[in-house]
Residue, then its C-alpha position, 0 to 999 in steps of 0.5 A: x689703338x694700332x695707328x693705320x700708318x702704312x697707307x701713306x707710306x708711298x704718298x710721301x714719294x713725291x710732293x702732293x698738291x697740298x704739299x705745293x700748295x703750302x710751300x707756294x703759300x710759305x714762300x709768298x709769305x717768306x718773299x720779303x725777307x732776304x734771310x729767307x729762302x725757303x725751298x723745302x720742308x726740312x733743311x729751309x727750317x732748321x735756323x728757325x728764320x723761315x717760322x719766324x718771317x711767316x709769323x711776322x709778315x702776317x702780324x708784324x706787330x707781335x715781335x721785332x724782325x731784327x731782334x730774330x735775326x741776332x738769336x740763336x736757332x734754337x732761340x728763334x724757334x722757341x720765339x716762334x712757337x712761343x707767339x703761336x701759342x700764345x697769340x694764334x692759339x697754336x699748341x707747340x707741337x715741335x721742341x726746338x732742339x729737334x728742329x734745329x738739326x741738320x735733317x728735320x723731320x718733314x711731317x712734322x714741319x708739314x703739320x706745324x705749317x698746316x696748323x698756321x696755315x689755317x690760322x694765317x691769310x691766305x694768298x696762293x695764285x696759280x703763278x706761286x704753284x708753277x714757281x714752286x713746280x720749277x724750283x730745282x729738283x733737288x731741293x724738292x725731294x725730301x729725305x724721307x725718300x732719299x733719291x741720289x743722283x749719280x750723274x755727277x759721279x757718271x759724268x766724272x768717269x766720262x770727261x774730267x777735264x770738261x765737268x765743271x762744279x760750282x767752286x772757283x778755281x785760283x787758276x785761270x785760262x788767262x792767268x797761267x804764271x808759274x806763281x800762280x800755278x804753284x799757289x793753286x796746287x798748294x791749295x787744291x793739295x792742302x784740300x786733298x789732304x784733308x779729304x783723305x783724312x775725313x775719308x779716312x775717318x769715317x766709320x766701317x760700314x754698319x748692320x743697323x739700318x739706320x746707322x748705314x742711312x747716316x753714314x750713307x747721308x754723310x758720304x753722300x755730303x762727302x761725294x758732293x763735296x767731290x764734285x764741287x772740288x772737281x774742277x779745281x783739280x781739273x783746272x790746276x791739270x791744265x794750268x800744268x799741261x799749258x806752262x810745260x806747252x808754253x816752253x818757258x819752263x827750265x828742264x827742272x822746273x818741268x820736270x818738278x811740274x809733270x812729278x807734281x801732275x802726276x802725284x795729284x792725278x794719282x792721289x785725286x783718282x785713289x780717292x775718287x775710286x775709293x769714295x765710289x767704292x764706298x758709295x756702292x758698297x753703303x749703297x749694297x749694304x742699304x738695300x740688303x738691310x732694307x729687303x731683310x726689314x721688308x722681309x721680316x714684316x711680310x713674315x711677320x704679316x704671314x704669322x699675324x695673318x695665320x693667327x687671325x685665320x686661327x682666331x676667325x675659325x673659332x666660335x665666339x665664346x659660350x659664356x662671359x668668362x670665356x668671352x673676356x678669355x678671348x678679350x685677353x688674347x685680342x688685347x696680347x695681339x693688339x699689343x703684339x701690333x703695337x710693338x710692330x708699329x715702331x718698325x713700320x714707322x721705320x719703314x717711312x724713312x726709306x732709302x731708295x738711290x736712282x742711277x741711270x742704269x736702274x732708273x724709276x724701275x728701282x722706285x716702282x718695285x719698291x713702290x709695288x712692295x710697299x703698297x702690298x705690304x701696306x695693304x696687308x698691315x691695313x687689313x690687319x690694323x682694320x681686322x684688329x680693331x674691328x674685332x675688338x670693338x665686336x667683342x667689346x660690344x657683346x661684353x657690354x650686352x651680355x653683361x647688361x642681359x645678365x644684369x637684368x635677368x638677376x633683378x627681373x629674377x629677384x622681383x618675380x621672387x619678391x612677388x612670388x612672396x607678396x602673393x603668397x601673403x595674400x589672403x583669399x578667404x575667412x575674412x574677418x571683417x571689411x578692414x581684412x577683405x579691404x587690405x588683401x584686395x589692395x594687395x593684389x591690385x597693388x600686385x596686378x598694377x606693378x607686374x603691368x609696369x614690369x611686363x615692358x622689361x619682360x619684353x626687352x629682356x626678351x629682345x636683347x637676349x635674341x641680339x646677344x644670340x644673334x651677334x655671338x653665332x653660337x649655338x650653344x651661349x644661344x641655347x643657354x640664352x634661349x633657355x633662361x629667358x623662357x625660364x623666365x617667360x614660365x615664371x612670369x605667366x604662372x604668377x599671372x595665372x596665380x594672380x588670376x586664381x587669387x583675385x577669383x578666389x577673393x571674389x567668390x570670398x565677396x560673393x558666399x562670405x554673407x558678412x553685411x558689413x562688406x560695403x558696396x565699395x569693396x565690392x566694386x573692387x573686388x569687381x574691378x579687379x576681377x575684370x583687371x586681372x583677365x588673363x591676357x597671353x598676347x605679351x603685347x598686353x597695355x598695362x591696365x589702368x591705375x587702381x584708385x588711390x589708396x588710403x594712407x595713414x597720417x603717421x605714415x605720410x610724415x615718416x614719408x615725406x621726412x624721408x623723401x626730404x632726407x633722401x633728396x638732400x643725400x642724394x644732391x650732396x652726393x651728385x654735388x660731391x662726385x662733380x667735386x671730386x671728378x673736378x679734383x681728379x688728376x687725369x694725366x700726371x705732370x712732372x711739378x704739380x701743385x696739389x695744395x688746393x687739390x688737398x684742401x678741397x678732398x678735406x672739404x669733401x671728407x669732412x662733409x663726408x663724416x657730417x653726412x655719416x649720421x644722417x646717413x645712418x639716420x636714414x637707413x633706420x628710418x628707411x627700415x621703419x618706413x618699409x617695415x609699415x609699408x610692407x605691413x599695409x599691403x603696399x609697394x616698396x620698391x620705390x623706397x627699396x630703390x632710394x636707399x639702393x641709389x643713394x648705398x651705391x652713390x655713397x660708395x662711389x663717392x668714398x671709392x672716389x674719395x681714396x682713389x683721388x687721394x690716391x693719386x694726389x699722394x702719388x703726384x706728391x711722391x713725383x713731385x718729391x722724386x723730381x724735386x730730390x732729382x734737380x738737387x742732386x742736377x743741380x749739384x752736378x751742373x756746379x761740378x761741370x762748372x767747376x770742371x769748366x772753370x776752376x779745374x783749368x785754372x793756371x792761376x793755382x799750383x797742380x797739387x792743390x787742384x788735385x786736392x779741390x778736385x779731390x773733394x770735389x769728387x769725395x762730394x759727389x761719390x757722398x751722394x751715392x746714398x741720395x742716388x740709391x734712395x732716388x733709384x728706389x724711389x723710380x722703383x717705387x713709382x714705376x711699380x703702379x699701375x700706368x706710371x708717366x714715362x717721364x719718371x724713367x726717362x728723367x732718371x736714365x738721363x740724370x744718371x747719364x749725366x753722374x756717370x759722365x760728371x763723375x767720369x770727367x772729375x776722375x779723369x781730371x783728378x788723375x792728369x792733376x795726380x800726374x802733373x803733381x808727381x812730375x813736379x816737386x811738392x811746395x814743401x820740397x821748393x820751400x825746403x829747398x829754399x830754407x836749406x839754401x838761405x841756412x847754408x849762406x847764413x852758415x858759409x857766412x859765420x864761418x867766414x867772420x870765425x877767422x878774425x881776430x884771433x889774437x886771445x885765447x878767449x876769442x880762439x875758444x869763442x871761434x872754436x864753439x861758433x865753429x862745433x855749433x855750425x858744424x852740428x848745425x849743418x850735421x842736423x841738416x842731414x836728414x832734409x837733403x836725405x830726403x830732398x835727394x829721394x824727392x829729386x831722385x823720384x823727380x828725375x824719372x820724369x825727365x821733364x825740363x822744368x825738373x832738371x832745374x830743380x834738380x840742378x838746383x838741389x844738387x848745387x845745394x847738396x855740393x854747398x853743404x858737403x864744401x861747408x861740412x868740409x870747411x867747418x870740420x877744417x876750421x874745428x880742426x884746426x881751432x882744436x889744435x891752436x886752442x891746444x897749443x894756447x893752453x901749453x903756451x899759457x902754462x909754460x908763461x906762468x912757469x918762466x914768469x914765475x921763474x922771473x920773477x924769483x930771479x929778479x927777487x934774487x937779484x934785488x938781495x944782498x947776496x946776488x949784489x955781492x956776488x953770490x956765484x952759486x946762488x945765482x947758478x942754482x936760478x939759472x939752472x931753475x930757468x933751464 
C-alpha cells in the first residue's frame, strides 16, 4: 500500500515536544559519562558511545563500560543493538554501518531511541527540558532541514579585523618578536596552501539534486573551517602592522614584512571570495533543482488528479469481468503511486538556507508549498486506497451472490426432479402411498430450511446494487433474483398441487389396507403444505421421524465414521502444512526437517488414498439407496463435496510448499556457490594486500604468481555464467526476494574490481620486469665472467715451460681449445648485448650497472680472443720452427756420426786427404 508520507514532512522543521522530551531523557541517561555529549539526533550517535552509555546507565550489569570505549564505532553499535535485542527485546532496526557515518539518518535514530525508551526508566523533569531548550541552536537543527547561517561570512566582509573565531592563534598582542611573527606566518601560509588545494579539489557543481546537497554539505564544512581560521589570519596582519610601527625593523626587514602582508591579504580575500562565490552559486544551483522537484510533483499531482477525475466519472462496472478490469487499472495507479513514493521521500531531506536578507520568509514559502503539496499527495494516497478497498469489497460480494445463486440454482433443479418422482395416484398399496407421502414431506421440510437463504440472496443482491450505482449490473441483479423468486414459488405451488393430489388419492383410492397412519399423514401434510406468500414464512415443524432400514443405518454409520477420520486427517495435515509453509524466503535456510515432515505428510497422503476411494464407492452406494427410498441426500452429497475439496486443497498445499522448499534450496545453492566464489576472491585481495607487495621476491616471478593468480580467477568465468543464470532463474518466479539480485550486483562488483586490481598488478610487475634483467641474463652474466677469468687463467700458465717441443705442442692444443672455448661463447654475449641493448631504453640506474658490467665483460672476452689468437699464433710458428730444427739435428747428427766413424778408420789415421774432404763436403 501507498504510505501517506507527506503529512510529516513540515513537522520535522523544528524539534516537536517528544522530540525535547526524548533528547532531555538521553541526555539525563548520558550525564555520567564524560565520553558522552549528546546534543542531537544524528552526528551525537555516530561513534556509538551515546547507545551504549543509555543501555549501561540503566543495566549496567549487561556489559563493561571500558571494554565500549577500547572498540571501534561500528563495534560499539553492534554491541548495543545486540544487548537490545537480546536482553530488552528490541528488534535491530538500524545496521551498524549506516550509523556510523558522518550524517546519520535522524528518524531512524528518533525510532530507535523511542523503542528503548518504552523499555527504560524514565526520569525527565521540567529542568532537563529547559536545558535541552537552551543548548546552542546550531546543534539543535538537524540536517533533514538544513539552515546556514551567513552571519559569519556577513560579519567577514563587514570587519576582518574585529571577527574572532574559536582557534588559537601562534601571535599575540604581548608577543610581537620577529621570530614569533615569521612562525605564525609559516603556519597560517602552510594552512592557506592547503585550503586552496581542498578548494581547488572540489568537484564542478552537480544536476543531481542530491549530489549538489553533499557538495553544498562539504563546502558548508569547508566555510567553516574559514572562519575558524579567520582569526589566525587577522591576528598575523596585526602582529605585521605593529612590528613596522614599532620602528625596529631594517629597511629590508620591513619591506620583506609589508611584501608578506601583502601577498596573504591577497591570497586569503581570493580564496574568501572565491569559497563565497561558490557557496551561492550551490546555493542557486540547490534552489532551482529543488523548485524543478517540486514542480515535477505538482505536475504529476495534476496528471494523477485529472486521472482520478476520469476514474471517478465512470460508473462501476456492469459485470465482475469488468469490475476486475477496473481492479487491474486501480492497481497500474497504485503502482504508478508507489514509484513516486520514492521522490516524495526525497523531498523530506530538503535544503533551505537563511540569510538576513531573506530570513523566516524563505522557510514560510517553502513551508506553504510543501504543506500544499502535502495536502494534495494525502488526498491522492486516501482516494487510492479508498478506492481500492471500495472495489475490493464489491468484488467480494459480488462473487459471493453469484456463488450462491448457482447452488440456490442447482438445489431448486434437484428438487424440481425430486418432485417430479413423486407419485400422486394409482397407489398400489400402503408401502407405495407411505413412500410418496414421505417424498413430499421430506421436500416441504428442506424448502423450509432453504427459504432463509432465498431471503439473504435476496438482501445481499440489493447491497451489491446499492453499493455498485449502476443501474444496468442493478437491473441484471434485480433480474436473476426474481428469476429465482419464480422459480421457488412455482415449486411451492406444485408442491401444494401435489400434496392435494396425494390427499384426495387418500380419500377416493378405497383401498382398506390404507391405515389410519398414513392418513393422518397425508392429513399433516396437507395442513403443512398451505400456501403461505408472506416470504417471512417460519419453517414448519419437523415431520416425524422416518423409518430406516437396518442395513442402511450400517452403511451410514460406517460411512459417518469414514468421513470424520477423513476429514481430522485433513484438517490435521492443512495445520501441518501451513506449519511447514515458507512465508518469506531467507538468504541460508535449513529445509531438512521441513523436507521430512512434507514426506510424512505424503506418505499418509498415498495411505489415505484408498480409503479414500473406498469412501466415494461406498458414498455412491449410500445415496444411491437413500435417493431410492425417497430420502434426503444433501447431507451426505455435502460430506463427499468437503471432504473432494479438503483432499484437494491439501494435495495443492502439498505441491505449493514443496515448491517452495525446492525454490529455498535453489537460493540456498545460489548462495552457497556465490560465497565460494567470495571467498576466493577475499584470497585474491589478500594475496594483492600481501604477497603482491612483497620485497622479498624478485619482479618477475611476482609477475608469474600474479599471472596464475589472475588465470584462476578468469577460470571461474564458467561458475560466474552458471551463477548469473541461475539469478535469471530464480528471478523469473513469482515475488523472488530482492536479495538474490542485490547479492549478485555486489559479488560482480567486487570480481570486477579484484580482477581489475590483479590486471593492474600484473601490468606494474610486466613493466618492472622489462626494466630489469631477467634472472637468466644475471646468472649468465655471471657464468660468462667466472669462464673468462678461468679462460685468462689458462692462458697465462701456457707460456712456462716451453722448453721441449712436447710441451710447445701440449701449450699450443690448451691454447685452440681456449680459443674455440671462448669462439663457442659468441652466441651468449650476442644475446646478452640484445637483452642489454633492450635494457638500455629504460635508462634507469640500476640498468646502467648492469650494462657497465656486461660491456667489461664483452671488452674481457674481445682482449682474450685477441690474446689467445697471438698465443695460437705465435705457438703455430715455434712449433714450425721446432720441426725444422729437430730434422736439421737428425740430418748433422748423422753426419756426425759418419764423420766420427771415419775418422776411427784406418784410412783417415793415416791420412786420407780425400776421404776426409768427401765428409767435410757432406757436412756442407
Amino acid at each position: 500500500q501507498v504510505k501517506d508520507v507527506m503529512k510529516n514532512i513540515m513537522s520535522d522543521l523544528q524539534q516537536t515536544n517528544s522530540e525535547k522530551i526524548l533528547l532531555s531523557w538521553v541526555r539525563q541517561s548520558t550525564r555520567p559519562y564524560n565520553q558522552v555529549n549528546v546534543l542531537n539526533f544524528t552526528t551525537s550517535w555516530a561513534d556509538g558511545l551515546a547507545f551504549n552509555a543509555v543501555i549501561h546507565r540503566h543495566k549496567p550489569e549487561l556489559f563493561s563500560w571500558d571494554k565500549v570505549i577500547k572498540m571501534s564505532p561500528v563495534e560499539r553499535l553492534e554491541n548495543a543493538f545486540n544487548i537490545a535485542k537480546n536482553h530488552l527485546g528490541i528488534e535491530k532496526l538500524l545496521d551498524p554501518e549506516d550509523v556510523a557515518v558522518q550524517l546519520p539518518d535522524k528518524k531512524s535514530i528518533i525510532m530507535y531511541l523511542t523503542s528503548l525508551f518504552e523499555v527504560l526508566p524514565k526520569q525527565v523533569t521540567m529542568e532537563d527540558i529547559r536545558e535541552v531548550e537552551t543548548l546552542p541552536k546550531r546543534y539543535k537543527q538537524e540536517c533533514e532541514y538544513r539552515q546556514l547561517s551567513m552571519e559569519q561570512t556577513v560579519a567577514l566582509e563587514e570587519d576582518p579585523d574585529n571577527f574572532r573565531a574559536e582557534t588559537p592563534s601562534t601571535v599575540t598582542e604581548v608577543d610581537m618578536d620577529l621570530d614569533s611573527y615569521q612562525v605564525a606566518l609559516e603556519e597560517v601560509l602552510t594552512w592557506l596552501l592547503s585550503a586552496e588545494d581542498a578548494f581547488r579539489e572540489q568537484e564542478e557543481i552537480s544536476g543531481d539534486v542530491e549530489e549538489v546537497k553533499e557538495q553544498f554539505s562539504t563546502h558548508e564544512g569547508f566555510m567553516m573551517e574559514l572562519t575558524a581560521h579567520q582569526s589566525s589570519v587577522g591576528n598575523v596582519l596585526q602582529a605585521g602592522n605593529q612590528l613596522v610601527t614599532q620602528g625596529n625593523l631594517s629597511p629590508e626587514e620591513e619591506f620583506e614584512i609589508q611584501e608578506q602582508m601583502l601577498l596573504l591579504n591577497s591570497r586569503w580575500e581570493e580564496l574568501r571570495v572565491e569559497s563565497m562565490d561558490r557557496q551561492s552559486r550551490l546555493h542557486d544551483m540547490l534552489m532551482e533543482l529543488q523548485k524543478q522537484q517540486l514542480q515535477q510533483l505538482s505536475d504529476w499531482l495534476t496528471v494523477t488528479e485529472e486521472r482520478i477525475q476520469q476514474m471517478e466519472s465512470q460508473l462501476l462496472a456492469e459485470d465482475l469481468e469488468s469490475l476486475q478490469k477496473q481492479l487491474e487499472e486501480h492497481k497500474s495507479l497504485q503502482g504508478d503511486l508507489e514509484a513516486e513514493q520514492v521522490k516524495v521521500n526525497s523531498l523530506t531531506h530538503m535544503v533551505v538556507i537563511v540569510d538576513e536578507s531573506s530570513g523566516e520568509s524563505a522557510t514560510a514559502v517553502l513551508e506553504e508549498q510543501l504543506q500544499r503539496l502535502g495536502e494534495r499527495w494525502t488526498a491522492v494516497c486516501r482516494w487510492t486506497e479508498d478506492r481500492r478497498v471500495k472495489l475490493q469489497e464489491i468484488q467480494l460480494l459480488w462473487q459471493e451472490l453469484l456463488e450462491e445463486q448457482c447452488l440456490l440454482k442447482a438445489w431448486l433443479t434437484e428438487k424440481e426432479e425430486a418432485l417430479s418422482k413423486v407419485q400422486t395416484s394409482n397407489f398400489k398399496d400402503q408401502t407405495e402411498l407411505s413412500v410418496n407421502v414421505r417424498k413430499l414431506a421430506i421436500l416441504k421440510e428442506d424448502m423450509g430450511m432453504k427459504r432463509q437463504t432465498l431471503d439473504q440472496l435476496n438482501e445481499l443482491g440489493q447491497d451489491v446494487a446499492q453499493i455498485l450505482g449502476n443501474g444496468r449490473a442493478s437491473s441484471k441483479i434485480d433480474q436473476d433474483q426474481e428469476e429465482l423468486t419464480q422459480r421457488w414459488d412455482s415449486l411451492v405451488q406444485k408442491l401444494e398441487d401435489y400434496s392435494n393430489q396425494v390427499t384426495q388419492a387418500v380419500g377416493n383410492i378405497g383401498i382398506t389396507q390404507v391405515s389410519q397412519k398414513t392418513t393422518t399423514e397425508t392429513t399433516l401434510l396437507k395442513e403443512q403444505v398451505v400456501v403461505k406468500q408472506s416470504r417471512q414464512e417460519l419453517p414448519p415443524p419437523p415431520l416425524p421421524k422416518k423409518r430406516q432400514i437396518p442395513g442402511d443405518s450400517e452403511a451410514k454409520k460406517k460411512f459417518d465414521a469414514e468421513s470424520a477420520e477423513l476429514l481430522n486427517w485433513i484438517s490435521k495435515s492443512k495445520s501441518a502444512i501451513q506449519a511447514t509453509d515458507i512465508k518469506e524466503y531467507k538468504k541460508m535456510r535449513e529445509t531438512s526437517s521441513m523436507k521430512e515432515n512434507l514426506k510424512v505428510i505424503e506418505k499418509e497422503r498415498v495411505e489415505k488414498s484408498q480409503k479414500l476411494d473406498e469412501l466415494k464407492q461406498s458414498g455412491h452406494i449410500l445415496l444411491d439407496q437413500v435417493g431410492k427410498e425417497g430420502l434426503s441426500t444433501v447431507d451426505i452429497k455435502t460430506v463427499m463435496e468437503k471432504i473432494m475439496s479438503g483432499w484437494k486443497d491439501v494435495v495443492q498445499n502439498l505441491e505449493e510448499v514443496t515448491r517452495k522448499i525446492k525454490y529455498q534450496e535453489d537460493i540456498n545453492a545460489y548462495l552457497k556457490e556465490m560465497s565460494e566464489l567470495e571467498k576466493t576472491l577475499t584470497e585474491k585481495d589478500d594475496w594483492l594486500k600481501n604477497d603482491a607487495s612483497s620485497a622479498s621476491q624478485p619482479s618477475a616471478i611476482l609477475k608469474d604468481l600474479c599471472q596464475q593468480e589472475l588465470n584462476h580467477l578468469v577460470s571461474l568465468s564458467p561458475r560466474l555464467e552458471h551463477l548469473k543464470a541461475t539469478c535469471q532463474t530464480l528471478t523469473s518466479q513469482p515475488t523472488p526476494p530482492n536479495f538474490i539480485w542485490e547479492n549478485l550486483n555486489g559479488f560482480l562488483d567486487h570480481f570486477k574490481l579484484t580482477r581489475q586490481k590483479l590486471e593492474e598488478r600484473h601490468q606494474q610487475l610486466k613493466k618492472e620486469t622489462e626494466s630489469q634483467p631477467s634472472q637468466e641474463y644475471v646468472d649468465s652474466l655471471q657464468h660468462l665472467k667466472d669462464m673468462l677469468i678461468e679462460l685468462e687463467g689458462k692462458q697465462q700458465s701456457m707460456a712456462s715451460g716451453l722448453c721441449e717441443p712436447s710441451k710447445v705442442e701440449k701449450a699450443l692444443q690448451q691454447a685452440k681449445t681456449v680459443c674455440e672455448t671462448l669462439e663457442a661463447q659468441k652466441p651468449r654475449i650476442d644475446k646478452l648485448a640484445e637483452e642489454t641493448e633492450a635494457l638500455e631504453k629504460h635508462a634507469s640506474l640500476d640498468i646502467n650497472i648492469y650494462t657497465q658490467e656486461f660491456k667489461h665483460v664483452q671488452g674481457h672476452w674481445d682482449k682474450l680472443k685477441v690474446k689467445i689468437s697471438k698465443d695460437v699464433k705465435l705457438l703455430e710458428e715455434i712449433m714450425s720452427k721446432l720441426r725444422i730444427f729437430e730434422t736439421d739435428s737428425k740430418v748433422v747428427q748423422k753426419w756426425m756420426d759418419g764423420v766420427k766413424d771415419f775418422l776411427m778408420t784406418e784410412k783417415a789415421v793415416q791420412g786420407d786427404t780425400e776421404g776426409l774432404q768427401r765428409q767435410l763436403d757432406q757436412c756442407t
